[in-house]
C-alpha positions as CSV (number, residue, x, y, z in Angstrom):
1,X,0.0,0.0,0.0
2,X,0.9,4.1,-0.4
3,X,1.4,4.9,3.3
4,X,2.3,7.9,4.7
5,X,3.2,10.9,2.7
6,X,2.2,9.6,-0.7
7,X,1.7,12.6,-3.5
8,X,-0.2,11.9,-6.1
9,X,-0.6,14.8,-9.0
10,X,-2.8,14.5,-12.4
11,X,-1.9,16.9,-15.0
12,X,-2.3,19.1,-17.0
13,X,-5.8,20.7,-16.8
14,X,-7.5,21.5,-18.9
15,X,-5.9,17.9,-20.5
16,X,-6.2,17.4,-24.5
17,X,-5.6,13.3,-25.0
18,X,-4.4,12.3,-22.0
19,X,-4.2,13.1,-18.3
20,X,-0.4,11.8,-16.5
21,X,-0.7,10.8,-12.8
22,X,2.1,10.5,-10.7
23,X,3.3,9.7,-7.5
24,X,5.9,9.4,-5.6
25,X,6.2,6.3,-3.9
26,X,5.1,2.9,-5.8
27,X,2.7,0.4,-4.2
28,X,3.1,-3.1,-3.9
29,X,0.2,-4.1,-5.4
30,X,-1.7,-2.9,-8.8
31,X,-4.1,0.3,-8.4
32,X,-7.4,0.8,-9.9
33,X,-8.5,4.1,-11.8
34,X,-12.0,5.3,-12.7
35,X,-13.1,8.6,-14.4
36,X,-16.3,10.3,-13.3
37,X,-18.2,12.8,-14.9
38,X,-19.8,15.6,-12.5
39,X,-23.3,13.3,-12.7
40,X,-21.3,10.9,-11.2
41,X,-21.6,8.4,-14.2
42,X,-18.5,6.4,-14.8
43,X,-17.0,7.3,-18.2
44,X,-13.6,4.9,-18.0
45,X,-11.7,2.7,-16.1
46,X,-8.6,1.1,-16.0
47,X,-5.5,-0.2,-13.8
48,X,-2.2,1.1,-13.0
49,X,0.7,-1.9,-12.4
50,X,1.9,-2.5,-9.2
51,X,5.7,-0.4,-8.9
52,X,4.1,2.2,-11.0
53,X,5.3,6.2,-10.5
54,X,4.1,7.6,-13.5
55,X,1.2,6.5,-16.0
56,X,-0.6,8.0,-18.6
57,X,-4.5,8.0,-18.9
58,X,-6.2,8.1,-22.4
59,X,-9.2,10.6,-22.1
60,X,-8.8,12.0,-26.0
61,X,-12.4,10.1,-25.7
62,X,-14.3,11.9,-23.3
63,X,-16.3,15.3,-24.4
64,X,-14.8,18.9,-23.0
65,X,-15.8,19.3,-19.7
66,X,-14.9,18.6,-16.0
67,X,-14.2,15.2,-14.6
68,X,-13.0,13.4,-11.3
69,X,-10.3,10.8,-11.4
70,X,-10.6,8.3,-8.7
71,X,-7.4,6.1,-7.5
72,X,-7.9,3.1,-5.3
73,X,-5.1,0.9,-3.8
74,X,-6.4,-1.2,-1.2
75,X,-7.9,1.0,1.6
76,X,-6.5,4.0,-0.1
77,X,-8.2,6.4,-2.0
78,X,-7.0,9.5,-3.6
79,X,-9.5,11.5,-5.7
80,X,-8.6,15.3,-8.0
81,X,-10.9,16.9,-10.0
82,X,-9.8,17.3,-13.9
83,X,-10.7,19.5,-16.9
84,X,-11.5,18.0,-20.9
85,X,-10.8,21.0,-23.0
């Protein structure tokens, strides 16, 4: 799992194709991703590998406008709001 005084940053916003999420220590064990739309419909989904720092997420898909991308490793969750230009 993260632990303690795990940053996590999705940029850029407003984001054309995709959105890169980082982080700054790795977790042992694979993370799941889902994009929500401000209805609270989810538009994508997806996994980051376990020993990950840095992924990129495809959202070239999704129309302009602003969404939430939702990380969850085990019991943690780490949520930031994004823009689709």
């Amino acid at each position: 799992t993260w632990g303690e005084g795990v940053f996590h940053h999705a940029f850029p916003s407003p984001a054309g194709e995709y959105v890169q999420v980082q982080w700054a220590k790795t977790s042992d064990t694979d993370s799941n991703w889902e994009i929500f739309d401000t209805a609270g419909r989810r538009v994508s989904s997806g996994v980051f590998p376990a020993e990950s720092t840095e992924v990129p997420v495809f959202v070239g898909d999704l129309q302009q406008g602003a969404y939430f991308l939702r990380i969850v490793s085990g019991q943690q969750t780490w949520t930031q709001a994004f823009v689709k230009q």
